[in-house]
C-alpha atoms as one frame of an Amber mdcrd trajectory, in Angstrom:
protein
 -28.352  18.138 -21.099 -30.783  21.391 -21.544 -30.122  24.335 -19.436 -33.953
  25.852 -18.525 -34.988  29.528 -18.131 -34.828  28.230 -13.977 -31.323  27.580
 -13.996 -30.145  30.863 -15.917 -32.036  32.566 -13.454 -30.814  31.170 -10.452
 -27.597  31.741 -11.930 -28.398  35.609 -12.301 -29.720  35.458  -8.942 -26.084
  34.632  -7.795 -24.225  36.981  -9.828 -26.356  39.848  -9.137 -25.661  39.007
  -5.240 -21.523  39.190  -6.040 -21.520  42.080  -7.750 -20.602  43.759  -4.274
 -17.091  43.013  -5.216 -17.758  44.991  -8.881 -16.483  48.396  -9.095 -18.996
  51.207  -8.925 -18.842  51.531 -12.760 -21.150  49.119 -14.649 -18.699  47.945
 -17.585 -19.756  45.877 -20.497 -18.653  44.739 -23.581 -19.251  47.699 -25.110
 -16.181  49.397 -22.872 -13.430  47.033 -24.610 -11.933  46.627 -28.159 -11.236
  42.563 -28.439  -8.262  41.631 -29.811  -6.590  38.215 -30.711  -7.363  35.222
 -28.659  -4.993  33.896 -26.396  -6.447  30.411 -25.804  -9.348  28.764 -24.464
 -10.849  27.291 -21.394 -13.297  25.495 -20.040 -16.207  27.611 -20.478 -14.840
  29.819 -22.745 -11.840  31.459 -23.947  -9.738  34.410 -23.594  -8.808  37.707
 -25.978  -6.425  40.324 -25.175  -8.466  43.572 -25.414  -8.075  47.240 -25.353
 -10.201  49.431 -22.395 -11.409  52.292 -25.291 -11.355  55.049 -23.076  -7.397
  54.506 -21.805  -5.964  52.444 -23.990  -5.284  50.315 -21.238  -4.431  46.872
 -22.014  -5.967  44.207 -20.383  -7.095  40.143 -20.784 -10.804  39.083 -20.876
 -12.178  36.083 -20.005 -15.344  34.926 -21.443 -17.554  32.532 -19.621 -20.103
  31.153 -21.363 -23.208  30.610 -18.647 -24.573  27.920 -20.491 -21.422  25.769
 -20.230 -20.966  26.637 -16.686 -24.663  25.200 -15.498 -24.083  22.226 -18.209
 -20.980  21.613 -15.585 -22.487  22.517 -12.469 -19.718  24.312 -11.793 -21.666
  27.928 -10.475 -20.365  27.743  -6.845 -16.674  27.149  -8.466 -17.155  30.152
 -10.654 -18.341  32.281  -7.799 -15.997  31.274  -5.584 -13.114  32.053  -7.885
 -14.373  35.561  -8.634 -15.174  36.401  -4.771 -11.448  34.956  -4.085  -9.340
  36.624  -7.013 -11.149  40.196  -6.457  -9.788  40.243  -2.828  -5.619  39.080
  -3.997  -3.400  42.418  -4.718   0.116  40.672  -4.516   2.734  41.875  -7.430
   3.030  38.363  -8.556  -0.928  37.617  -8.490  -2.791  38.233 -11.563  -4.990
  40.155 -10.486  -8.955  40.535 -10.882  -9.316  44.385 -12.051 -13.282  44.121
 -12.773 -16.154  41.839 -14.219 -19.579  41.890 -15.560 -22.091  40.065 -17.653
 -24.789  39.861 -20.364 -27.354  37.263 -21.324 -25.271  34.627 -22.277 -21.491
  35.159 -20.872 -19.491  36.446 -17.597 -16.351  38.617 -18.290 -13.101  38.581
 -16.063 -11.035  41.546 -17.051  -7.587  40.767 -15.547  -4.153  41.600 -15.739
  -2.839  41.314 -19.433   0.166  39.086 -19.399   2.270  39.533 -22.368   4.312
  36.767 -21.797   1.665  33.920 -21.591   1.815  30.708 -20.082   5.036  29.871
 -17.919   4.933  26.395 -19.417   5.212  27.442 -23.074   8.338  28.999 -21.691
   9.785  26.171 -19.701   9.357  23.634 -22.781  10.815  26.317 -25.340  13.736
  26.703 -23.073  17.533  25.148 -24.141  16.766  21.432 -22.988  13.685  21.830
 -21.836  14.439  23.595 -18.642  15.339  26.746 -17.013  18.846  27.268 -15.823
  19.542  27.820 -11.810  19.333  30.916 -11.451  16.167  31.739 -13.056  14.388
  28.518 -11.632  15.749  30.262  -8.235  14.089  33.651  -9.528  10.692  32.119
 -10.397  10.455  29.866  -7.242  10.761  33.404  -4.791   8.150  34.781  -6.688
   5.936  31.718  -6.362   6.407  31.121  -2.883   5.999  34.970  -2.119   2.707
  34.695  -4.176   1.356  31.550  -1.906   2.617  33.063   1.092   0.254  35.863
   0.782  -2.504  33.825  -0.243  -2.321  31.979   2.468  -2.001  34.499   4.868
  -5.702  35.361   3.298  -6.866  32.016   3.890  -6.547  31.415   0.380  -5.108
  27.688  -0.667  -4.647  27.394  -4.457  -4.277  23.459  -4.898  -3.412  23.971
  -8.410  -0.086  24.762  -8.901   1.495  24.118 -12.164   3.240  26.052 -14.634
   0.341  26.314 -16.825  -1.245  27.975 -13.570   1.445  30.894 -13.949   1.876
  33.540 -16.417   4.643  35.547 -17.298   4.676  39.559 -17.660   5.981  42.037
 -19.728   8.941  42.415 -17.292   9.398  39.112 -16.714   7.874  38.508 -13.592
   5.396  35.958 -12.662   1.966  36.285 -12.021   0.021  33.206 -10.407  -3.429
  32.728 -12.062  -6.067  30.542 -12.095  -7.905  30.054  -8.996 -10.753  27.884
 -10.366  -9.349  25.185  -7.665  -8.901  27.499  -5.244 -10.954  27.518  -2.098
 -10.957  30.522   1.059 -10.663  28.138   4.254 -10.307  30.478   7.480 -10.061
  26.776   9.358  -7.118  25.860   7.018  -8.805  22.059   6.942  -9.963  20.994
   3.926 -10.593  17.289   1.997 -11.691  17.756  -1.042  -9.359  15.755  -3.967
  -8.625  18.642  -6.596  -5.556  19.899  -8.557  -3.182  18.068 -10.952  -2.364
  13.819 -11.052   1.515  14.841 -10.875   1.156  17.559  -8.026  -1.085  15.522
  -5.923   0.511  15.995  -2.306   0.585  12.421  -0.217  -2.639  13.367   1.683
  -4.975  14.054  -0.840  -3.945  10.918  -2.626  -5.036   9.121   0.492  -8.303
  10.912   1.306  -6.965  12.570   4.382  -7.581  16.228   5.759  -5.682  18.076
   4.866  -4.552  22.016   5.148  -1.658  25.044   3.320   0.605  22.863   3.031
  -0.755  20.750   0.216   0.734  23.838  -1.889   3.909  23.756  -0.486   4.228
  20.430  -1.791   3.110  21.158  -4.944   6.348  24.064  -5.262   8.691  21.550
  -4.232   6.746  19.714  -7.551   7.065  22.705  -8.975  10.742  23.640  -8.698
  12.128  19.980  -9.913   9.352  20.402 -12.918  11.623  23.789 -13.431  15.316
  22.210 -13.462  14.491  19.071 -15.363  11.942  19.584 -17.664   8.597  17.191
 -15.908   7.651  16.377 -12.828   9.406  13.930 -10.396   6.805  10.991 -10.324
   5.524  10.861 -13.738   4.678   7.378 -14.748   2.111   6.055 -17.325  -0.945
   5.787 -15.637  -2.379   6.970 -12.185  -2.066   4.034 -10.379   1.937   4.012
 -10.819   1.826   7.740 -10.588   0.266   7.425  -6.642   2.431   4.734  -6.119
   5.533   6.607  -6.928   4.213   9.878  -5.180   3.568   7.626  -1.662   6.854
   6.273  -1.469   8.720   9.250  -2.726   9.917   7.366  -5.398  12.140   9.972
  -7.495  15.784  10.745  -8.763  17.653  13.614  -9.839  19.387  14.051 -12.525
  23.291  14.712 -12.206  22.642  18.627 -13.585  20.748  19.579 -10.644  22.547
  21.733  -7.844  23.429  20.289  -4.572  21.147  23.531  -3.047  18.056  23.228
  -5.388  18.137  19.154  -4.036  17.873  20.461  -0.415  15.171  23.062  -1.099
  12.720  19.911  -3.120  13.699  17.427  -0.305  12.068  19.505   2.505   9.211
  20.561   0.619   8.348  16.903  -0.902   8.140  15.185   2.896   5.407  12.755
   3.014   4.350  14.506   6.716   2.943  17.812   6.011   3.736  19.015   9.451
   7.261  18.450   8.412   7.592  20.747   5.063   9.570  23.825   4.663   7.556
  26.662   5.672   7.232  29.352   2.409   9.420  31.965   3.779  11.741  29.291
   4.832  11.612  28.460   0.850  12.338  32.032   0.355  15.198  32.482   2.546
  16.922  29.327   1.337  20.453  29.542   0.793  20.070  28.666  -2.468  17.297
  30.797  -3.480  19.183  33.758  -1.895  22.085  33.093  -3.906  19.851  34.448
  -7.185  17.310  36.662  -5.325  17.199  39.882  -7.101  20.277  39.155  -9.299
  19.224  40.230 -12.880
């Protein structure tokens, strides 16, 4: 498929319009010394880089427009720049500027020296993380979702290749490409990951928050065993197993970590923990701030 002189245009158009959220500074490539590449994406791929002036080091995110209209994935784009420039949370990677040339847009965010939580988890002694860190990493999460949902924000992808770890050791949720700002809190649009899929989206229902309370219950099993709870081969067993809560644990998980996953995996999303309730768990609390 071509991409006409219309199209790029239009798509100008629309990034002109957002640059409200820029800072008053017009950056450009010009402002940053690229360094190694840390992966790709969809539409691009991402260096760590140097800000010239400070020193500062940051990550940036190269878009390439052409890919993005050859997607039609604009509004997606948009909407994940107009959400992340609005999240300041400790354990939110955050959105520090952007800008863009002819061909490419550039997200400057946080640099995470740690990379992708997953690399972690499947580098880890067996495969996954012990108790007390799974404990650790699930506060932060929840903390992170708590605040983006008290900005409207719903992520609907969470997964630990959604999460990266910094310097310190902290996490920082990233990657809001599925994310969407819904002030009603009522959405039905089928989006995120074939393991994480909550109950309701599986079945085309409206749905709201919790959807990503689910997916941490997901989430925290995915930490203490090493996958997620209804992986199957194929998508038709993996529904199956996700509608009738068809899982097990495995003798090595705690007694507390089994309470926290049952009342965040409930079929009823009326019925799932609430996020602070995830954070004041007794068995979270046992590890909270415990180096």
């Amino acid at each position: 498929m071509e991409v006409d002189s219309k199209e790029v245009a239009d798509l100008e158009t629309k990034i002109i319009n957002h640059e409200a959220y820029n800072k008053p500074y017009k950056w450009s490539a010009k402002d940053f010394e690229l360094g190694s590449s840390m992966g790709r994406g969809k539409f691009g791929h991402v260096h760590v880089a140097r800000e010239k002036k400070t020193g500062y080091l940051v990550a940036i995110k190269a878009l390439f427009k052409s890919q993005i209209l050859k997607s039609r994935c604009e509004r997606q784009v948009m909407r994940e720049i107009e959400i992340q420039s609005h999240l300041k949370h400790p354990n939110v990677l955050r959105l520090l500027t952007w800008f863009h040339d002819e061909k490419r847009i550039y997200l400057v965010v946080e640099f995470a020296a740690g990379g992708e939580l997953y690399k972690h988890l499947t580098s880890s002694p067996k495969g996954r993380f012990p108790e007390n860190k799974a404990a650790k990493y699930i506060y932060q999460v929840a903390d992170a979702v708590d605040y983006c949902h008290q900005h409207h924000v719903i992520h609907r992808d969470i997964k630990p290749e959604n999460i990266l770890v910094a310097y310190n050791g902290d996490l920082k949720l990233a990657d809001f490409g599925w994310s969407v700002h819904a002030p009603s809190e009522r959405r039905k649009t089928m989006c995120g990951t074939l393991d994480y899929l909550p109950p309701e989206m599986i079945k085309r229902e409206v749905y709201n928050v919790s959807v990503d309370h689910w997916c941490i219950g997901v989430l925290l099993y995915e930490f203490l065993v090493g996958k997620p709870p209804f992986e199957s081969d194929g998508q038709d067993k993996t529904y199956a197993r996700i509608l009738a809560l068809d899982m097990t644990y495995p003798r090595f998980v705690p007694e507390g970590a089994k309470d926290l996953i049952s009342k965040l995996l409930k079929t009823s999303s009326k019925d799932r923990l609430s996020l602070d309730g995830v954070k004041k768990h007794y068995w979270v609390q046992q590890f909270h701030n415990v180096k």
